[in-house]
C-alpha positions in Angstrom: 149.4 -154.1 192.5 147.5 -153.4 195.8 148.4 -155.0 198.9 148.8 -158.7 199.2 148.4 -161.3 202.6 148.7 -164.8 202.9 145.3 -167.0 202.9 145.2 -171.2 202.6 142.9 -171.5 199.6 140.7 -174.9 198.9 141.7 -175.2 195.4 140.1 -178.3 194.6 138.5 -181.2 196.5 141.4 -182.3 198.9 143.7 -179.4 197.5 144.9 -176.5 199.8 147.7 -174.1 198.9 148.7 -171.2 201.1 149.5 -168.2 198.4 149.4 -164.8 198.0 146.2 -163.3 197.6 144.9 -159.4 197.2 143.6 -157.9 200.3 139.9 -157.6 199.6 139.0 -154.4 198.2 135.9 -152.8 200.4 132.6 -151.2 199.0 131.3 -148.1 201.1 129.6 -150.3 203.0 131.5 -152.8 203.9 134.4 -153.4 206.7 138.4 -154.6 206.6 138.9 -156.9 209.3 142.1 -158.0 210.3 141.5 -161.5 211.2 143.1 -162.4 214.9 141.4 -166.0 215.4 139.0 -168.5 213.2 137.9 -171.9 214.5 137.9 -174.8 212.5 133.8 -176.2 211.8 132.6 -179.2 210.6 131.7 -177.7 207.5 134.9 -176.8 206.3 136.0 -180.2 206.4 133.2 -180.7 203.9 134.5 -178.1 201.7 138.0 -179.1 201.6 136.8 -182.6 200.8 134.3 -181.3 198.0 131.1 -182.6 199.5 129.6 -178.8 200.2 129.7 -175.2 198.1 131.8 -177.5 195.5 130.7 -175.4 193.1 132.3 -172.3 195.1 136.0 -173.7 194.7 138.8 -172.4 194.6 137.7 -170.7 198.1 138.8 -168.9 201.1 136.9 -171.0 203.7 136.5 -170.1 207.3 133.8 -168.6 209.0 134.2 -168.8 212.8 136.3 -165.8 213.3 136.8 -162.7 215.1 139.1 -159.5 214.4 140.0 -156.4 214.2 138.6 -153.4 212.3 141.5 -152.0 210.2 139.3 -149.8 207.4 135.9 -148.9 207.1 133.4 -147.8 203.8 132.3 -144.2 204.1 128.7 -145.6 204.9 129.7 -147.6 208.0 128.0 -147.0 211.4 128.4 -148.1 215.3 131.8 -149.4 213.9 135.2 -147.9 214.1 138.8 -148.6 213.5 140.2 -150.6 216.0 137.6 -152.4 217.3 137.0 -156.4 218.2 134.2 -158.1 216.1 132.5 -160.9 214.9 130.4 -160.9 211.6 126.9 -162.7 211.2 128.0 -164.8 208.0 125.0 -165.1 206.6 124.1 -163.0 203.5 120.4 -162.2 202.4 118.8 -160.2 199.6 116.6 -158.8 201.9 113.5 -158.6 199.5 112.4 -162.4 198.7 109.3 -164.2 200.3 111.2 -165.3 202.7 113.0 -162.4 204.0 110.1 -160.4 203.7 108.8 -162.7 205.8 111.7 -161.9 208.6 112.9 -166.0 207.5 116.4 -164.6 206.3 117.7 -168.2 206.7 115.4 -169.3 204.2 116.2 -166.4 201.9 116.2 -167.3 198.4 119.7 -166.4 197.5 121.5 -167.2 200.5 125.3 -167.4 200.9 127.5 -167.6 203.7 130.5 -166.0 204.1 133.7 -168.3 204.2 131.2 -170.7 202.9 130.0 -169.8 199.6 132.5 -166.3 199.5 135.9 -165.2 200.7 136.3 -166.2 205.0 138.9 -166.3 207.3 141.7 -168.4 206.8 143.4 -165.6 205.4 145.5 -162.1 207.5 141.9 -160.0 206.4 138.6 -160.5 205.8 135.8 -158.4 204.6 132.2 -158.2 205.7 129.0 -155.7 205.6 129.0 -153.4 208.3 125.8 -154.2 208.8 126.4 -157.5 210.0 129.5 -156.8 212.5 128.7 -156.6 215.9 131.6 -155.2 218.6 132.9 -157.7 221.2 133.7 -156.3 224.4 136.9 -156.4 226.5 135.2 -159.1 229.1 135.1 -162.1 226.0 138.3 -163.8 225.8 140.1 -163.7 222.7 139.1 -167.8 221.8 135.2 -167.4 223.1 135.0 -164.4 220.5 135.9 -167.1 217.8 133.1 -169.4 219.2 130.4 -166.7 218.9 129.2 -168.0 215.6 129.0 -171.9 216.5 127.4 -170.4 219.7 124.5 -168.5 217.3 124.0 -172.1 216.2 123.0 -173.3 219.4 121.1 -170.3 220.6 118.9 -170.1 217.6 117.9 -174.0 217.8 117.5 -173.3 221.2 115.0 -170.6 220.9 113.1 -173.1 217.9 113.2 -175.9 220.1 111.5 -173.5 222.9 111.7 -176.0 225.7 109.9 -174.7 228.9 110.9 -174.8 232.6 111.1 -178.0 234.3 110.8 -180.0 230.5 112.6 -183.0 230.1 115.5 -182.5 227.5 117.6 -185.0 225.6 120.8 -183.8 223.3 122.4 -186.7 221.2 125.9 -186.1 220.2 128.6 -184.4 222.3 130.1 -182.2 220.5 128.3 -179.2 220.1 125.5 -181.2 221.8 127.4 -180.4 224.7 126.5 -176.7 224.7 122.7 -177.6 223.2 122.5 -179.3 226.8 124.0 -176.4 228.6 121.6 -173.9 226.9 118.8 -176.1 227.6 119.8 -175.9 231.2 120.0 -172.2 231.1 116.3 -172.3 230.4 115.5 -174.5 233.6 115.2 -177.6 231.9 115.0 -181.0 233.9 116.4 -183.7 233.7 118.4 -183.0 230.8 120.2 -185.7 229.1 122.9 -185.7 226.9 124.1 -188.7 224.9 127.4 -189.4 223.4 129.5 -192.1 221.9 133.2 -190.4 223.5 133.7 -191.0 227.3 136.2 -188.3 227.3 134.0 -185.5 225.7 131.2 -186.6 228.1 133.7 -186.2 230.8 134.6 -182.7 229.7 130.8 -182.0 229.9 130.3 -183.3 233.4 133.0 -180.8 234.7 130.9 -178.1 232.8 127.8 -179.4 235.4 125.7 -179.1 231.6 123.0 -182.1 232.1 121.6 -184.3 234.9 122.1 -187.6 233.0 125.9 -188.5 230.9 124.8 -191.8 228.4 127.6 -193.5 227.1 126.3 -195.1 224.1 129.0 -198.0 224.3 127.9 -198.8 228.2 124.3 -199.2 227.5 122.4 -201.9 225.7 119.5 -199.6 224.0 119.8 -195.7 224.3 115.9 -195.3 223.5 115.3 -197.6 226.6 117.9 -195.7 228.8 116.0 -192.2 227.9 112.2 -194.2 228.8 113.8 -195.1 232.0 115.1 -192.0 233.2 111.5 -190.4 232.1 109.5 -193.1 233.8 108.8 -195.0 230.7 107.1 -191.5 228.9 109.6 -190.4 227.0 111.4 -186.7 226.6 109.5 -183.8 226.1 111.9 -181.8 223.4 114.8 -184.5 221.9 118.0 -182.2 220.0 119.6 -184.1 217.3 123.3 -182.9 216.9 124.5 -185.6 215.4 123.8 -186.0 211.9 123.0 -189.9 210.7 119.6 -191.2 210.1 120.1 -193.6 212.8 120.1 -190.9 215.4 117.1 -189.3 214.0 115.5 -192.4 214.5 116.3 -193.0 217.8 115.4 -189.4 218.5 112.1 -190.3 217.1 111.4 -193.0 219.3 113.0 -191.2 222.7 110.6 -188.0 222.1 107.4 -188.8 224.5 103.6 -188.7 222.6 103.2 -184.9 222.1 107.0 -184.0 222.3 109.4 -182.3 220.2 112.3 -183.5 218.2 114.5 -180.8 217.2 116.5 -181.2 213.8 120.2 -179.2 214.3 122.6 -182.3 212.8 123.0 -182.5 209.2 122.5 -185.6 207.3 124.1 -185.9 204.1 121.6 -185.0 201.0 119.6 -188.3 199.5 120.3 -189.9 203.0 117.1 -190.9 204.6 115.2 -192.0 208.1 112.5 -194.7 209.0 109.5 -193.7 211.0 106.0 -194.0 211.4 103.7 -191.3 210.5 100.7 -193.2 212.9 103.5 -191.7 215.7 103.1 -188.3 214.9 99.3 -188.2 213.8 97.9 -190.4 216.9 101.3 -189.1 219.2 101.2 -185.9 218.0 105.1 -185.7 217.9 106.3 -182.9 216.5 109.6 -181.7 214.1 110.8 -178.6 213.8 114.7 -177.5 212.0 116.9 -175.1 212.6 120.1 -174.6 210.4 122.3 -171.4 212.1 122.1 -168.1 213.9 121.7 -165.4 212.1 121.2 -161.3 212.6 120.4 -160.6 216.6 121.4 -163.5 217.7 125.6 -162.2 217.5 124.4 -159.7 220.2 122.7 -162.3 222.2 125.7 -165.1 222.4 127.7 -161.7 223.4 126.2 -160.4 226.1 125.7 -164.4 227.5 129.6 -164.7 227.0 130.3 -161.3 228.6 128.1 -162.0 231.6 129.4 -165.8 232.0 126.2 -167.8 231.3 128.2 -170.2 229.5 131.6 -170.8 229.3 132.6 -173.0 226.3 136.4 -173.0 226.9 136.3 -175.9 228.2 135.9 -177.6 225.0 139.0 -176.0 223.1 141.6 -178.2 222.7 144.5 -176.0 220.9 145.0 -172.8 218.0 147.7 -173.6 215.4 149.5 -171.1 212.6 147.9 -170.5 209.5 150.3 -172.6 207.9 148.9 -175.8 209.3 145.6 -175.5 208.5 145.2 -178.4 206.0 146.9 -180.7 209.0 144.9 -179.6 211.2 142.0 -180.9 209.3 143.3 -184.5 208.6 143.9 -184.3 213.0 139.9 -183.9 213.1 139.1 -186.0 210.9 141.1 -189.1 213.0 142.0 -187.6 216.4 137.8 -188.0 218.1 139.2 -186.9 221.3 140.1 -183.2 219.6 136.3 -181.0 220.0 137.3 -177.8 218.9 140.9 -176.4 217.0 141.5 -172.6 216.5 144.0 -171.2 213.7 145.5 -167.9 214.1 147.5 -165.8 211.0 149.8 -164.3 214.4 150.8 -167.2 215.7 154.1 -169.3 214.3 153.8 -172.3 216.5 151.2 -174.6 217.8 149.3 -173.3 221.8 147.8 -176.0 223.3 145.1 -174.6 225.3 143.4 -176.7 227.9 146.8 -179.2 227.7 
């Protein structure tokens, strides 16, 4: 029997055991990573509780990670024992319409890894060399497990394409919270970012990431609030990071005649939204998506981390063993003041990092 390491497995829906699993086995083109850190996404909440890649169980999840190189194929390139990466999760065929088309997100048989194969809630974790990309020394060891949350943004970022001086509104504050600071980069103003939690909106005012903080609890219509603030026009670009259809409503309304509503939250499958399609034919409103980062974009969130554009400590709350993963999942799911929890395989006790 090869070598074994400990990983928490989603055996079923709400069912995760930590055993003893094989370390993978790599091809000639692929890379052993020793995993150091993985963050803890939305989504794998939804695959512990069955409602995503159900048909993928039982699973490794965990897809927000960062390591270190331990053994590499005989193909590998520009990677060598012993460095730091990150891994661009997503996996394309490479030869479909779509990534023909250079629309790998769209590829026809698309997979993530941790998602729909093996992640990072295990000691190692394997990936194409191809898609690992070396962090330098000058990213902190927990901003090197937010690089792939951080392709998230940067990607709807670049589909959004808001231009200098636009007016910008992000609901949600969560990961909205960086939308607003990337939108900011890019010399947006005002930018507004709308939340329903005073104390992650408080966390973003100390980051200095928008002009305008909109408590949804201390005002009586959010759509009205955003037409004030815009002189009763509306936003140019509107982010949804939220995920229900009553925020993508709102954003529909908030987005000024010719604007742009940007679709990043996730609403579940057969859920839908109400608008009028007189406001986008006569208003000329516009909808674009944007799903993840992909390929170049690793590079990108790298060199922005290494030369301190943005700085998303701020919004990591603690890192936990490997051996409390499952209740660190129940926390998220009741503890709203919680943004962002790391888990570590090295670690035997719980670090509370911005106590």
């Amino acid at each position: 029997m090869g070598r074994m390491m400990r990983a928490q497995v989603v055996e079923a829906p709400n069912r995760m055991a930590l055993k003893q699993v094989p370390v993978p086995e790599i091809n000639d083109d692929e890379v052993l990573i020793k995993v150091k850190i993985c963050g803890i996404c939305g989504t794998d909440l939804k695959i512990y509780a069955g409602l995503y890649a159900a048909d993928h169980l039982p699973l490794i999840s965990g897809h927000e990670f960062w390591g270190v190189v331990e053994e590499i194929g005989q193909n590998v390139r520009g990677v060598k024992v012993g460095d730091r990466v990150s891994a661009d999760i997503c996996l394309t065929c490479g030869t479909c319409y779509f990534c023909r088309r250079g629309e790998g997100l769209l590829c026809e048989s698309f997979t993530q890894l941790g998602i729909h194969t093996n992640g990072a809630f295990a000691e190692y974790v394997k990936a194409p060399w191809q898609n690992c990309y070396v962090i330098p020394d000058g990213v902190n060891d927990y901003s090197a497990a937010f690089i792939e949350p951080m392709t998230a943004v940067l990607e709807s970022s670049k589909k959004m394409n808001c231009t200098i001086s636009s007016s910008v509104v992000i609901i949600g504050c969560g990961l909205g919270i960086l939308h607003a600071a990337m939108a900011k980069l890019r010399g947006a103003a005002p930018v507004m970012l709308i939340g329903d939690s005073q104390s992650r909106l408080e966390i973003a005012k100390k980051m200095n990431v928008a002009d305008y903080y909109i408590n949804i609890h201390e005002v009586d219509d959010v759509v009205a609030e955003v037409k004030k603030l815009t002189g009763g026009v509306g936003a140019d670009f509107v982010l949804e990071a939220v995920g229900t259809p009553a925020t993508y409503e709102q954003a529909f309304k908030m987005v000024r005649r010719g604007g742009v509503v940007e679709a990043f939250g996730v609403v579940p499958q057969g859920r839908t939204a109400q608008f009028e399609p007189y406001e986008f034919v006569l208003g000329e409103k516009k909808v674009r998506g944007s799903c993840a980062g992909i390929g170049n974009d690793w590079a990108e969130v790298i060199n922005l981390l290494s030369y301190k554009r943005i700085d998303p400590t701020p919004l990591f709350s603690e890192v936990v063993p490997l051996e409390e993963l499952e209740n660190s999942l129940h926390e998220l799911k009741t503890n709203k003041e919680i943004i962002k929890i790391f888990v570590s395989p090295e670690i035997d006790r719980k670090i509370r990092i911005n106590a």
